[in-house]
C-alpha positions as CSV (number, residue, x, y, z in Angstrom):
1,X,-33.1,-12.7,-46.4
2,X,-30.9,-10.8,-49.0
3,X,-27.3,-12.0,-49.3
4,X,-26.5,-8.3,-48.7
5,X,-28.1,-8.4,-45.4
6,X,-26.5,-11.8,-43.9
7,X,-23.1,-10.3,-44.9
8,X,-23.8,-7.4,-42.9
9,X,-24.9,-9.5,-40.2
10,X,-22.2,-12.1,-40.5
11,X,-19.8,-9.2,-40.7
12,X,-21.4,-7.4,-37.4
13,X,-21.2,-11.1,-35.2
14,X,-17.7,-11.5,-36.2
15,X,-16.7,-7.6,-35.3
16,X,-18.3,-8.3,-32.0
17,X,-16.1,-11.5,-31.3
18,X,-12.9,-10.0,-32.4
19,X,-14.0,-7.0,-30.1
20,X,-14.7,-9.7,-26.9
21,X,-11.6,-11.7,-27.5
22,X,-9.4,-8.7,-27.3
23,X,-11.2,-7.6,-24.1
24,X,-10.3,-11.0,-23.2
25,X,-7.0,-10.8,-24.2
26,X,-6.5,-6.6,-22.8
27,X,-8.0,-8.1,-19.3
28,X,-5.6,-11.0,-19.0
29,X,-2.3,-8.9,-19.6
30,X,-3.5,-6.0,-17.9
31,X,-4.0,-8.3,-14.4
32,X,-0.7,-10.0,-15.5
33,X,1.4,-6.2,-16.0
34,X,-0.3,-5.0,-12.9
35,X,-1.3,-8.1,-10.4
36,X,1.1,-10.9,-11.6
37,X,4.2,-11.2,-9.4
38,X,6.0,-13.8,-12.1
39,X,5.0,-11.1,-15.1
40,X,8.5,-9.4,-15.4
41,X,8.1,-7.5,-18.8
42,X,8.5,-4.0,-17.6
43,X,5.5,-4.6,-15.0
44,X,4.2,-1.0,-13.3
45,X,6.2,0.1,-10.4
46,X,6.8,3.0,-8.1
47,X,10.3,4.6,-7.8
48,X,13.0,2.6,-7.1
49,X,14.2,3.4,-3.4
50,X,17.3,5.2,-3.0
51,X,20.0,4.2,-0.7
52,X,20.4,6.8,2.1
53,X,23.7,6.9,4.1
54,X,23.7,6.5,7.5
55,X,25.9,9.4,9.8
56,X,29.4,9.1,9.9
57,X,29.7,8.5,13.9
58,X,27.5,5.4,12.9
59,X,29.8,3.8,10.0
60,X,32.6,4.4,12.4
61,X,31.0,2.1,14.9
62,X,30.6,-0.8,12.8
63,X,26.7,0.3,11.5
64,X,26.0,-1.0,8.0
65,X,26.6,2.2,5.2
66,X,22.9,2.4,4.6
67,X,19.8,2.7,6.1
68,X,18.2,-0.5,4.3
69,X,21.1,-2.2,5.3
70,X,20.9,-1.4,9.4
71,X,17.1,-2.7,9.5
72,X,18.3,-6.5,7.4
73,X,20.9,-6.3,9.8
74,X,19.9,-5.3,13.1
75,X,16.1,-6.4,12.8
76,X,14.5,-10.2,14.0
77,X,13.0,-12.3,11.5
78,X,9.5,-12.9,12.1
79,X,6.6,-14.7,10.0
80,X,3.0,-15.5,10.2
81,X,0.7,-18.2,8.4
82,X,-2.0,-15.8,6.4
83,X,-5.9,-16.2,6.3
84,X,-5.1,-18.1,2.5
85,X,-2.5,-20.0,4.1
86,X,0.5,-18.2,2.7
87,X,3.8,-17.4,5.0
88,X,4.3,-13.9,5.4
89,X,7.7,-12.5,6.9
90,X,8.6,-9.2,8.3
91,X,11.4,-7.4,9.9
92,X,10.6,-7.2,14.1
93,X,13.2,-4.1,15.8
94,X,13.4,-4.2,19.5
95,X,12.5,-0.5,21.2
96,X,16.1,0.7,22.7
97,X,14.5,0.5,26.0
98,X,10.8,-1.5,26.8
99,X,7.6,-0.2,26.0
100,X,4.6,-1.1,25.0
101,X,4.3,1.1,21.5
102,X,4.6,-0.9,18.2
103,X,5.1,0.6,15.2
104,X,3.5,-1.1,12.0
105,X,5.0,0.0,8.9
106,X,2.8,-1.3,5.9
107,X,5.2,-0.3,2.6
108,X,4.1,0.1,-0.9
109,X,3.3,-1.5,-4.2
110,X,6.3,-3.3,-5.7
111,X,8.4,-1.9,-3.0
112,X,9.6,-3.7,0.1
113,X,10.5,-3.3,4.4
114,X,13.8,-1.9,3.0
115,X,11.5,1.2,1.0
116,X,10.7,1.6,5.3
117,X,13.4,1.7,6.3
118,X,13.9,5.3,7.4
119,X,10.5,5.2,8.7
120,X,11.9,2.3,10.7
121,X,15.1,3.7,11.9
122,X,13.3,6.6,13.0
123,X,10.5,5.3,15.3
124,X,12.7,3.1,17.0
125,X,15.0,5.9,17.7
126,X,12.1,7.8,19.2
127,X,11.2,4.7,21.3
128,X,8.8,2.4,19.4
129,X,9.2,-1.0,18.8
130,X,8.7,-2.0,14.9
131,X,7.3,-4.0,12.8
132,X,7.7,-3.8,8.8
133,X,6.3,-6.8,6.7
134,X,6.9,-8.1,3.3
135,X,3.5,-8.1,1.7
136,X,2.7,-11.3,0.4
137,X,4.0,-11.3,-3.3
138,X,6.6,-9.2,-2.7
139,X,10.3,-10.3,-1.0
140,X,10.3,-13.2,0.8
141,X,6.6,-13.7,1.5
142,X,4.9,-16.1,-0.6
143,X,2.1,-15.6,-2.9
144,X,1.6,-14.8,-6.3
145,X,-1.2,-11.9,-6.6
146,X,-1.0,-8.5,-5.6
147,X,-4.0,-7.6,-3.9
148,X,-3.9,-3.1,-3.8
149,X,-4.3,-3.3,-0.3
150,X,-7.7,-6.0,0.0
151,X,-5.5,-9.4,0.6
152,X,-2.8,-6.9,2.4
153,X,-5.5,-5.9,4.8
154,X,-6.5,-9.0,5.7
155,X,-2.4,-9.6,6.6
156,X,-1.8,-6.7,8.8
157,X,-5.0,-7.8,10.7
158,X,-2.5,-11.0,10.8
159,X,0.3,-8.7,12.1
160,X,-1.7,-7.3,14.3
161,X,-2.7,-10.0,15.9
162,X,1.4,-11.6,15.7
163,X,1.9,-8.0,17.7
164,X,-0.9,-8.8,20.3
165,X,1.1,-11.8,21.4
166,X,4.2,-10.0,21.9
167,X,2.5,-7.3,23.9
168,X,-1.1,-7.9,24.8
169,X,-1.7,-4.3,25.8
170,X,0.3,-2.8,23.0
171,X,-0.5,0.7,21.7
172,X,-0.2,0.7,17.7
173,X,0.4,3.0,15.2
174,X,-0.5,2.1,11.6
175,X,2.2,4.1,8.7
176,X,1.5,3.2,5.4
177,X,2.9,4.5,2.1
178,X,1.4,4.7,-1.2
179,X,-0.4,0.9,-1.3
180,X,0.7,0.9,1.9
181,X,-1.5,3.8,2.8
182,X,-4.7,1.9,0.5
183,X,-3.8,-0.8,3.0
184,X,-3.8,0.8,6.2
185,X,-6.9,2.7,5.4
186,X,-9.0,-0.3,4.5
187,X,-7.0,-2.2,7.7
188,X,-8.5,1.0,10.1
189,X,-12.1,0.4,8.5
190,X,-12.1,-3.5,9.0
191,X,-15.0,-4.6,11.7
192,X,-12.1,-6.8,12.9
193,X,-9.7,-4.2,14.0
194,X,-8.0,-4.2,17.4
195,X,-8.9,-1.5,19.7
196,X,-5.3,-1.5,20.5
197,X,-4.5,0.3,16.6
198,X,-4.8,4.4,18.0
199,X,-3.4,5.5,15.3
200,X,-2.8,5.7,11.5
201,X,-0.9,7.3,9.3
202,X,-1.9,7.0,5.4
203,X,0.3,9.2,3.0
204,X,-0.2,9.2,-0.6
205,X,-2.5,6.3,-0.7
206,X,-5.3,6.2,-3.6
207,X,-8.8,6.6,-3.0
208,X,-9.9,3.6,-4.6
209,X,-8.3,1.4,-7.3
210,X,-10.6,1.6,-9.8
211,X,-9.7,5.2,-10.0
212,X,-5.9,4.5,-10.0
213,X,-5.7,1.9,-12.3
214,X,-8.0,4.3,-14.6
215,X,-5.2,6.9,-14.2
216,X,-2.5,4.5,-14.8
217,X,-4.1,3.2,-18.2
218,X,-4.4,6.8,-19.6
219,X,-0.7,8.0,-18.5
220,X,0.4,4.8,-20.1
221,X,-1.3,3.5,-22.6
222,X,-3.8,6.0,-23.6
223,X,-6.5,3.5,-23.0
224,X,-9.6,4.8,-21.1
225,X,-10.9,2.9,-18.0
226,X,-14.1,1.1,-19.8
227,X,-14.4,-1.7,-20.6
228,X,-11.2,-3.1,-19.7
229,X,-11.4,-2.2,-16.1
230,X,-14.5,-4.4,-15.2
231,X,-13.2,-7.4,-17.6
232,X,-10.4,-7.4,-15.3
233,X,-11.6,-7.2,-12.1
234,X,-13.6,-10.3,-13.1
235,X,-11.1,-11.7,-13.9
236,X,-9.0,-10.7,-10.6
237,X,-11.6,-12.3,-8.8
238,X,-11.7,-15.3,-10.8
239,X,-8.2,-15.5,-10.4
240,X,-7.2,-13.3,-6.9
241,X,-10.5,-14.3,-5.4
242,X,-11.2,-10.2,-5.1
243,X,-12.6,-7.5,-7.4
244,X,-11.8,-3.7,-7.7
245,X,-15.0,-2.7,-6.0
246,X,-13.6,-3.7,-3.0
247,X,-10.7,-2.1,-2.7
248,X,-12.3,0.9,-1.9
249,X,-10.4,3.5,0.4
250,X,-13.2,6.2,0.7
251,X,-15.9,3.5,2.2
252,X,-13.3,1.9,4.5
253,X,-12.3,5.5,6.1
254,X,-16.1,6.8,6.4
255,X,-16.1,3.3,8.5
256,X,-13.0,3.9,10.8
257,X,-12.6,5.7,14.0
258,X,-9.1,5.4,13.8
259,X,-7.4,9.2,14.3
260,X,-6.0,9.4,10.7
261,X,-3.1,11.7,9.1
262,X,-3.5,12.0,5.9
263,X,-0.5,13.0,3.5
264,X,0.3,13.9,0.1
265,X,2.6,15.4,-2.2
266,X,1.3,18.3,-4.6
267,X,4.0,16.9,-6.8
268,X,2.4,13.6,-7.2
269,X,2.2,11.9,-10.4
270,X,1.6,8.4,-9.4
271,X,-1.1,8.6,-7.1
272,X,-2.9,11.8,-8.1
273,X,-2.6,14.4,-5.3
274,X,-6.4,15.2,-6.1
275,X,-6.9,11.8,-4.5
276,X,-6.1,13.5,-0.8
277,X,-9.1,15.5,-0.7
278,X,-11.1,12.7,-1.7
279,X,-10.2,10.0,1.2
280,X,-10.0,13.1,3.7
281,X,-13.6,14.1,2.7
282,X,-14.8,10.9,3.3
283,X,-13.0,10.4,6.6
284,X,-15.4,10.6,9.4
285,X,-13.0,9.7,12.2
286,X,-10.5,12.5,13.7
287,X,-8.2,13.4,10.8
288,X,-5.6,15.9,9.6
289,X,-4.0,16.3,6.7
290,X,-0.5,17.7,5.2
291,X,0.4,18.4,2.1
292,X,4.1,18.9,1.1
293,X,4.7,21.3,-1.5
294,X,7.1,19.8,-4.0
295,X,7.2,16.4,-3.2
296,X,6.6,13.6,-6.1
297,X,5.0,10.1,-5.2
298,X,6.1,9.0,-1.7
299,X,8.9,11.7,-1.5
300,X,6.8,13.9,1.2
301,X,9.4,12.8,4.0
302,X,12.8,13.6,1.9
303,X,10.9,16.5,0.9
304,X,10.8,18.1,3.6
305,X,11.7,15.6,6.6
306,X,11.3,18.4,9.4
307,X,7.7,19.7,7.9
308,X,7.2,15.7,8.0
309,X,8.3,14.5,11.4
310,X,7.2,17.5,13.3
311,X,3.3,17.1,11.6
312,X,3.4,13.2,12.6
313,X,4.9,13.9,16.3
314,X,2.5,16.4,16.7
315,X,-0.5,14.1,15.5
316,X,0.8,11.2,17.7
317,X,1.0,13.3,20.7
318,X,-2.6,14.2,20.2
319,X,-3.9,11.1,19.7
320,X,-1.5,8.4,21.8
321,X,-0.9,10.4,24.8
């Protein structure tokens, strides 16, 4: 063989491993920016919540100023052991009068119960009792991985269950935001789900995460999708014991008979509001969807609160009697 032709070969292997290593190396910090809990250079994360006052007849009684601070305050501590064996904890609020309606509020990625907060204070003012986990990885659950929505799903069927032996015939609504939504939709389309879930509520959840992360990369970094996407996800189920092919909104909801409300802001950056039509085409169970002009990622209820509440009462009423 020519000396010219083993340097061009010899050249060509060693472009290819310089090209597999940084794969290697791209995969590894892209599941530590985006799945890593203990990564805490400038990790991905949705707004930070805002702290919303509370009415002034309620500071005047003693009520904490903020919203996020009434539900630490005035909620129970409760915990469960997960499928993985990790402790999960969540905030439990009493209904002001009993009833058998539980309210499972399922926040979103990098947020936490206090990002529910409103959604809390609100159903338990209309009469539900709630419940609004930390997902594990985030607060003061344990765990290390974030799992967009497939560990989490495997936790609220936890929940669930944590709410079944409260109230054995309880009647439970599902209200997810953002991963939250992801989670509650692939929650609605588990085999495993309690008959006793009548409802669910998914606004401004992703269709799948493949797609998200895809967007994500571009907005970012400029990077396309492949190959990086399917190095990581290897690697997240080398590591997270799942991959990105299962976190997969639009199969879990053509599964579900759950009655599902679908939301999104037209304003959405984060989770593309093209991503609404996608889940809510695939939907096969009774659904209805709202879109609120205006409203950025996971803003639809300050948006417009009344266009918000009134849509959900109206769904709930249809659906839960």
């Amino acid at each position: 063989m020519k000396k010219s032709a083993k340097i061009a070969i010899y050249s060509l292997i060693s472009l290819c491993v310089v090209m597999v290593v940084g794969l290697i190396l791209g995969a590894n910090y892209m599941f530590a920016y985006a799945l890593d809990s203990q990564f805490k250079q400038g990790a991905l994360a949705e707004e930070e919540v805002e702290m919303e006052p509370l009415s002034e007849e309620d500071v005047s009684q003693g009520i904490p100023q903020t919203v996020e601070e009434w539900l630490v305050a005035s909620s129970q501590r409760e915990t469960i052991i997960s499928h993985d064996g990790l402790e999960l904890v969540g905030y439990y609020l009493a209904a002001p009068a009993p009833t058998d309606k539980y309210a499972l509020l399922v926040h979103g990625y990098k947020a936490g119960p206090t990002g529910m907060a409103h959604y809390a204070r609100y159903y338990q003012d209309a009469g539900w009792n709630v419940v609004v986990p930390h997902h594990r990885a985030h607060g003061d659950s344990q765990g290390r991985y974030i799992g967009m929505g497939w560990l989490e799903h495997y936790d609220m069927l936890g929940w669930l269950s944590r709410i079944l032996t409260m109230e054995p015939d309880a009647r439970i609504l599902m209200h997810g935001v953002s991963m939250g939504a992801a989670t509650t939709m692939l929650t609605t389309g588990s085999a495993n789900l309690p008959a006793n879930v009548e409802v669910a509520i998914a606004d401004c959840g992703y269709n799948n995460v493949t797609a998200e992360f895809t967007h994500q990369l571009k907005e970012i970094f400029g990077l396309p999708g492949f190959p990086l996407l399917p190095v990581t996800s290897l690697l997240t189920k080398l590591k997270a014991d799942y991959s990105f092919d299962q976190v997969d909104c639009e199969a879990a909801v053509a599964r579900s008979s759950t009655p599902t409300l679908f939301i999104h802001g037209d304003g959405d950056g984060f989770v593309p509001f093209e991503m609404l039509d996608v889940v809510y085409s695939a939907a096969t169970c009774p659904k209805e969807k709202l879109v609120v002009p205006g409203a950025g990622h996971a803003k639809a209820r300050e948006t417009d609160p009344e266009l918000y509440w009134s849509t959900v009462n109206s769904f709930l009423s249809r659906y839960m009697n």
